[in-house]
C-alpha positions as CSV (number, residue, x, y, z in Angstrom):
1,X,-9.5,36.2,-63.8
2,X,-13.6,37.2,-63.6
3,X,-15.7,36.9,-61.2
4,X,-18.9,35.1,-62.1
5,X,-21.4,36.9,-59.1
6,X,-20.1,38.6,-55.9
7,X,-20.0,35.7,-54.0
8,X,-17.6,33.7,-56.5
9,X,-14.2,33.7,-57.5
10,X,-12.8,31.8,-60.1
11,X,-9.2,31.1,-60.4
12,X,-6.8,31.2,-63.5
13,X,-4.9,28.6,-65.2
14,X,-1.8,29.0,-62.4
15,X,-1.6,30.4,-59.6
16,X,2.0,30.2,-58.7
17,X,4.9,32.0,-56.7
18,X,5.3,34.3,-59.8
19,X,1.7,35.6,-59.8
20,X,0.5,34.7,-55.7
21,X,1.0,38.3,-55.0
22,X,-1.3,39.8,-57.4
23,X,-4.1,37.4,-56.9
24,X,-3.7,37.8,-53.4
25,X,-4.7,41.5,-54.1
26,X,-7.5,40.8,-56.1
27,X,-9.3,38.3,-53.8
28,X,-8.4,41.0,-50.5
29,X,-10.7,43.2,-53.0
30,X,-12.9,40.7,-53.5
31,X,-14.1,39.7,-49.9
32,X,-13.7,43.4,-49.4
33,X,-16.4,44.5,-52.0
34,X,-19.1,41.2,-51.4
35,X,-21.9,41.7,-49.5
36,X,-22.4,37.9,-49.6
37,X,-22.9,35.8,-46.8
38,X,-20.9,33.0,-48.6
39,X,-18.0,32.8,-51.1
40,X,-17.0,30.2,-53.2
41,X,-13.6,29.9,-54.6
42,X,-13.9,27.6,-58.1
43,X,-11.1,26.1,-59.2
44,X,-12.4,24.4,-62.4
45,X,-9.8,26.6,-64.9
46,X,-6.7,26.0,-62.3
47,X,-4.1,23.6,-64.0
48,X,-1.4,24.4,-61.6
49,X,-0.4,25.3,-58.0
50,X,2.4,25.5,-56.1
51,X,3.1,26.1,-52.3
52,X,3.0,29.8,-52.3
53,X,-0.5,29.1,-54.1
54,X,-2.1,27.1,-51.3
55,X,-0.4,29.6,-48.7
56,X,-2.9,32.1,-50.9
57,X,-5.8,30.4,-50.3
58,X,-5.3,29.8,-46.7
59,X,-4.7,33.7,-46.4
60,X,-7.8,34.2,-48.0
61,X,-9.8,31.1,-45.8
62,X,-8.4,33.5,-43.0
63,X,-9.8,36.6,-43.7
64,X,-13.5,34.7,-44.5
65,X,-13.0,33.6,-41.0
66,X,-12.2,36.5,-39.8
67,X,-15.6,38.2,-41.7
68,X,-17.5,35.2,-40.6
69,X,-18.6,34.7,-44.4
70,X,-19.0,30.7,-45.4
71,X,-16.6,29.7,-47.6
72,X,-16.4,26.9,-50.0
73,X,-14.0,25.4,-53.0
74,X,-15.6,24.0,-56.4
75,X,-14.6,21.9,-58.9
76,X,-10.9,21.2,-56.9
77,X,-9.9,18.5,-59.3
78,X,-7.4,15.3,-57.4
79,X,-4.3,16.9,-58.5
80,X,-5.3,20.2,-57.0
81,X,-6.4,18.4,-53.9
82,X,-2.9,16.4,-53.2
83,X,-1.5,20.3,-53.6
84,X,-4.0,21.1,-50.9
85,X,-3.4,18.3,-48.1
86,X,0.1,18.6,-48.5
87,X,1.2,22.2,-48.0
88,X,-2.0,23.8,-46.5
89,X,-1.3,25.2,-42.7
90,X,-4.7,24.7,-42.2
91,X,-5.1,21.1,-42.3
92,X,-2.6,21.0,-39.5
93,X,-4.4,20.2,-35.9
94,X,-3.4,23.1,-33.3
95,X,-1.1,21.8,-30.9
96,X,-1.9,21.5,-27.7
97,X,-0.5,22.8,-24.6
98,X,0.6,19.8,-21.8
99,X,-0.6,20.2,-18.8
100,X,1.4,20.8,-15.9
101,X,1.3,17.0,-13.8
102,X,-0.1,18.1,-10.4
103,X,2.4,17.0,-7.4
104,X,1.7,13.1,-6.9
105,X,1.5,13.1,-10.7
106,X,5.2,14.6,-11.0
107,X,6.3,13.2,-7.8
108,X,5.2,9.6,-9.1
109,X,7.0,10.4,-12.4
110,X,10.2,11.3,-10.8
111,X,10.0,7.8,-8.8
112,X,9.7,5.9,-12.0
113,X,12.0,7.7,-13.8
114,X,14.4,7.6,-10.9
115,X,14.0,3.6,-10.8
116,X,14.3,2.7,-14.5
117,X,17.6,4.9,-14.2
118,X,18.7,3.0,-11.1
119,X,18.2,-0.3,-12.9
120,X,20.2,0.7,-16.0
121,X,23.5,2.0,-13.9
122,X,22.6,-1.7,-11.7
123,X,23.0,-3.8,-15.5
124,X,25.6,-1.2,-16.7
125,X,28.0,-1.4,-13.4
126,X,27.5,-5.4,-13.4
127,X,28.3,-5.4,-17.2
128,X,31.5,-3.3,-16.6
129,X,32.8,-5.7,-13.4
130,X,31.9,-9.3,-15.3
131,X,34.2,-7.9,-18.1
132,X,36.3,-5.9,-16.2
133,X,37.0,-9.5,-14.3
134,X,37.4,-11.4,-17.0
135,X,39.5,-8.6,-18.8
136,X,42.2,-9.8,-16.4
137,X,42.5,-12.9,-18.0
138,X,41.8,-12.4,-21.6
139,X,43.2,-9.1,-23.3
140,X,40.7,-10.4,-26.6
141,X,39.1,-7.0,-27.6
142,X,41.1,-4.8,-25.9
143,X,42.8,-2.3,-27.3
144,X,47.0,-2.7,-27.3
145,X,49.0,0.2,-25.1
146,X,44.9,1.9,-24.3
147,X,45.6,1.1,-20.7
148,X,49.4,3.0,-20.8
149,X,48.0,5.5,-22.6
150,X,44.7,6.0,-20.2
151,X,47.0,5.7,-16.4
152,X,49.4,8.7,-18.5
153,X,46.0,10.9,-18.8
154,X,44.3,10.0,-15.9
155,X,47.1,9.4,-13.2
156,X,50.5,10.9,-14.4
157,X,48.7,14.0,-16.1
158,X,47.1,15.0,-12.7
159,X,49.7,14.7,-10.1
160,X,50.6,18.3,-10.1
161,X,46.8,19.4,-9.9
162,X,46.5,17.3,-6.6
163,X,49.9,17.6,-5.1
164,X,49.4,21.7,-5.3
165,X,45.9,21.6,-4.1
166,X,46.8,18.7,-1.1
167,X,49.6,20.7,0.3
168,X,47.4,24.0,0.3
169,X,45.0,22.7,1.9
170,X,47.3,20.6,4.7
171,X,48.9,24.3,4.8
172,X,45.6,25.8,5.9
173,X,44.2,23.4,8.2
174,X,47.6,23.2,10.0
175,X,47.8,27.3,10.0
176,X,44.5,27.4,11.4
177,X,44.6,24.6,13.9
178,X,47.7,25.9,15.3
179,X,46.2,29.6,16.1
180,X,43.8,27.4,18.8
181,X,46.4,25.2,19.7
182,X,49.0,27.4,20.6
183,X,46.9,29.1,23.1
184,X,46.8,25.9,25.2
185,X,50.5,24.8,24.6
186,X,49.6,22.0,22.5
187,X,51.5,22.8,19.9
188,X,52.5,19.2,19.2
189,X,49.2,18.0,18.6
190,X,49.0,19.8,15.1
191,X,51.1,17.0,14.0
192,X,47.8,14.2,15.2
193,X,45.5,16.4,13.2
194,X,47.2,16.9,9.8
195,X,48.7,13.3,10.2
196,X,44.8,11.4,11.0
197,X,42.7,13.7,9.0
198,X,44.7,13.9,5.3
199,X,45.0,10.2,5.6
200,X,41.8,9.1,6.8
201,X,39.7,11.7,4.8
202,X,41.2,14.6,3.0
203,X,43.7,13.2,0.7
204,X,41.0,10.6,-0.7
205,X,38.4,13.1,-0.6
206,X,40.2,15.7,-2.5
207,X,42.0,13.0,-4.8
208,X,38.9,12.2,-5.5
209,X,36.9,15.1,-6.3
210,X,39.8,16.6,-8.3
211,X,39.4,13.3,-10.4
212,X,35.7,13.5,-10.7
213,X,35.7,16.9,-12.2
214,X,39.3,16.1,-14.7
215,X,38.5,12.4,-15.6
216,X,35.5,11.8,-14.6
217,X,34.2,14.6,-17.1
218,X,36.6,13.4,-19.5
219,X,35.3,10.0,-19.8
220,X,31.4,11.1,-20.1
221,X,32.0,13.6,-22.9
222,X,34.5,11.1,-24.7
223,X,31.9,8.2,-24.4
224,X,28.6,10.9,-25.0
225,X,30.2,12.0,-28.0
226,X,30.8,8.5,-29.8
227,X,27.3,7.7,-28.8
228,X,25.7,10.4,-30.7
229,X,28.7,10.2,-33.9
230,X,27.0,6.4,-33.4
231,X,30.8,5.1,-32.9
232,X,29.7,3.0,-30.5
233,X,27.0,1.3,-33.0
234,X,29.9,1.1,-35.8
235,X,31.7,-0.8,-32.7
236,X,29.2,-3.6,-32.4
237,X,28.6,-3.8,-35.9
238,X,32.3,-4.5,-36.3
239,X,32.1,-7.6,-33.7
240,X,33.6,-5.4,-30.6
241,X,32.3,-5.0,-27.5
242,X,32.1,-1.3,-26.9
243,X,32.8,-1.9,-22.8
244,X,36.3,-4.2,-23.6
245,X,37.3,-1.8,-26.4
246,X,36.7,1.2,-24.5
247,X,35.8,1.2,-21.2
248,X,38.0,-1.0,-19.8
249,X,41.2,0.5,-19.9
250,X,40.0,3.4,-18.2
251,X,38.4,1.5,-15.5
252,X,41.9,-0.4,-15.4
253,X,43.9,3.1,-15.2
254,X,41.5,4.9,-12.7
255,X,41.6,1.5,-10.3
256,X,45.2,1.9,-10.5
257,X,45.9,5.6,-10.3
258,X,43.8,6.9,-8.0
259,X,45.3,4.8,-5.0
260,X,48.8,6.2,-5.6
261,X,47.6,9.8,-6.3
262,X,45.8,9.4,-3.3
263,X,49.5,8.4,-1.6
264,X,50.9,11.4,-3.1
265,X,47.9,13.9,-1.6
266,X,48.2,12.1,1.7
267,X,52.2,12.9,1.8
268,X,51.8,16.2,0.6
269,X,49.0,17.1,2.8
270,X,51.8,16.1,5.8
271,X,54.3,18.3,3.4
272,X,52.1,21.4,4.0
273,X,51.5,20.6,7.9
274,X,55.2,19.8,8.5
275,X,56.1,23.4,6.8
276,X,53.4,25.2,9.2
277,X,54.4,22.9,12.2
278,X,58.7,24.0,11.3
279,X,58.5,27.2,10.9
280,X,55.2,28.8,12.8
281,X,54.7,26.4,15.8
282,X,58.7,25.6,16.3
283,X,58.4,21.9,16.3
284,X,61.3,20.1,15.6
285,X,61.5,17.9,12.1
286,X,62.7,15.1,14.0
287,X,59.7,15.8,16.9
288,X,57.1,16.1,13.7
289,X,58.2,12.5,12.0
290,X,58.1,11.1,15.3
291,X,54.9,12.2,16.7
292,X,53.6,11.3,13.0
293,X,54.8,7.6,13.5
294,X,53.7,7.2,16.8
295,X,50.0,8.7,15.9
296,X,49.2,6.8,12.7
297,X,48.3,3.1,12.6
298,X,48.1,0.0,9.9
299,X,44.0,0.5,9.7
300,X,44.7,4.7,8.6
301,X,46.6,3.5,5.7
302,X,43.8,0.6,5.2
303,X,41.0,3.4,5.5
304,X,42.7,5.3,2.4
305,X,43.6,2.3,0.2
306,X,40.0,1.1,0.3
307,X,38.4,4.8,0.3
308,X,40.7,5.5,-2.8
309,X,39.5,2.1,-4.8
310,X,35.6,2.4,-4.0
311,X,36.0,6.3,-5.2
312,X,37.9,5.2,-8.3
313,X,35.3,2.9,-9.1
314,X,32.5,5.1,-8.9
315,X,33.7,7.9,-10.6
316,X,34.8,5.8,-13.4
317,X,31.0,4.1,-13.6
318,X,29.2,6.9,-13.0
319,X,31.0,8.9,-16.0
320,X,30.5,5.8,-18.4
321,X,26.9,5.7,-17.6
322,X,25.9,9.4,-18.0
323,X,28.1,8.8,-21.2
324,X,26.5,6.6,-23.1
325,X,22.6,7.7,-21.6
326,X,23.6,10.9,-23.9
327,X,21.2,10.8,-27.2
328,X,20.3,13.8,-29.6
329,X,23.3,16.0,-30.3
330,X,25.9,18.4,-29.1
331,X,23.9,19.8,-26.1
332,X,23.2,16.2,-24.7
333,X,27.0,16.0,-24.3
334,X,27.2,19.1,-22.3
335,X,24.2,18.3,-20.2
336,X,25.4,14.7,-19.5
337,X,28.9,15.6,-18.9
338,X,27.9,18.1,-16.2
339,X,25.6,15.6,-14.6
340,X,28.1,12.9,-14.6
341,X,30.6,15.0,-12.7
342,X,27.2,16.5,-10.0
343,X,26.5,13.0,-9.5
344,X,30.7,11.4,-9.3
345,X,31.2,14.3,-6.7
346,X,27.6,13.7,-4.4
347,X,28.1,9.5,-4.6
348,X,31.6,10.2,-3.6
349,X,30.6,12.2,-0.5
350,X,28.1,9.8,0.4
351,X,30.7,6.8,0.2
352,X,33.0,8.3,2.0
353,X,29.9,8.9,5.0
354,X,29.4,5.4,5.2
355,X,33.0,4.0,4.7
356,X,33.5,6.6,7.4
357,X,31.3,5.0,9.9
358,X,32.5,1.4,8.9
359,X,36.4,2.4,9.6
360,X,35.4,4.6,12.6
């Protein structure tokens, strides 16, 4: 290693992980000790170069910049030059930072986005019902005891989650309706609210929120993660339609299960009102059943059968869709699992606005 003049360097034979560091050295002291206004770095005696080579000479293209001294490399022959291109850092263009989209920018964004989701859950929940329909009639691609095994998960599994929750909370609002009540002698009428209000709108609401949190989650992770494992790919490769094979036995089981879970909240709710009603307020059992029969009506049961389907339904779609939007890896199923049960739980609240003003 000689330099020919002050302003040039020439390389040895290698320059290699196993002697990088010490030309590294010598070429610090060179650019240290020039008084040149350019250096030149000549390559004609370098047979071979590695990576930790090039990262040498882009340390030493550095520190010329940094001295503002031209620079230049001579006789860099083609097998030096692929070398070059392909590990040099400084060949790499500096990435740009985005710009943040100014408020039409990101609030026309968030429409488009918003609409391109809107049609996929429209082709998705279309997709689901045509097979789900014809599912009925043809059990080709299904999968043999799925629909057993899904109504044990989703409806058996969760009765004593709901039941525990529905009679605390028909507990409360009858413990805290009767404090008002009492004061006016109306003592009886604790039976009209606990009786109206679980059916008509706690027992489906609750039913259904505990089932958008337990199954709807369940379904969106389940479906996210054979997305990403590409299950769902190895499906259609093997001639089966990921929505028969999968997805319709859970939208089977939820249609089924969450009208009798909603049954059991609704009685249970009543459970926790008649106990509050016995043994706070003094009303007779037989007073209690009786005022309860002669309060309720055919279109209150109605209200909860319907409210209990349409919830079903959108918790079940809503958890497939978020499910199989997931792409990426683990933290996609996380993200979309959370976001299928945000979404289950708001779509649920706003059915159950407008169902409530239809039924009113």
């Amino acid at each position: 290693m000689s330099a020919d003049n002050k302003s040039t360097y020439t390389l040895p034979q290698s320059l290699t992980k196993e002697n990088s560091q010490k030309i590294l050295e010598e070429l610090k002291s060179f650019l240290h000790e020039t008084s040149a206004v350019q250096i030149n770095l000549d390559f004609k005696k370098l047979e071979n170069i590695d990576s930790t080579g090039v990262a040498v000479i882009d340390k030493v293209m550095d520190i010329a910049d940094e001295k503002q001294l031209k620079k230049d490399l001579l006789n860099v022959n083609k097998k030096t030059q692929i070398s070059l291109d392909t590990f040099s850092s400084r060949q790499l263009k500096p990435i740009k930072e985005k710009q943040k989209p100014k408020l039409f920018e990101f609030l026309g964004g968030q429409g488009f986005e918003f609409l391109e989701h809107l049609k996929s859950f429209v082709y998705l929940t279309a997709d689901i019902f045509y097979w789900g329909v014809g599912g009925l009639f043809s059990k080709k691609g299904q999968r043999k005891g799925e629909f057993t095994n899904q109504s044990n998960q989703i409806g058996v599994n969760a009765i004593p989650i709901i039941a525990l929750i529905s009679f605390l909370v028909g507990f409360i609002l009858s413990l805290q309706s009767a404090q008002q009540l009492r004061q006016f002698g109306a003592n009886i009428f604790v039976v009209d609210l606990i009786s109206i209000s679980m059916t008509r709108e706690m027992a489906p609401l609750m039913t259904a929120i505990v089932l958008a949190g337990r199954s709807g989650s369940s379904i969106a992770s389940e479906l996210a993660t054979m997305k990403i494992s590409e299950e769902v790919d190895a499906l259609k490769t093997m001639a089966l339609n990921p929505i028969k094979f999968v997805v319709l036995p859970k939208l089977y089981a939820m249609t089924i299960s969450t009208p009798l879970l909603t049954i059991i909240s609704d009685a249970v709710g009543i459970l926790g009102g008649f106990v509050v009603g016995v043994l706070f307020l003094k009303i007779s059992p037989t007073a209690f059943i009786d005022r309860m029969a002669s309060v309720m009506v055919l279109k209150d049961i109605i209200t909860l059968i319907v409210k209990s389907f349409v919830f079903a339904w959108i918790i079940t779609v809503v958890g497939i869709y978020f499910g199989l939007e997931a792409e990426g890896g683990a933290e996609s199923v996380g993200k979309n699992t959370t976001a299928s049960v945000v979404t289950a739980i708001f779509m649920v609240i706003v059915a159950d606005s407008i169902l409530g003003l239809i039924f009113y």
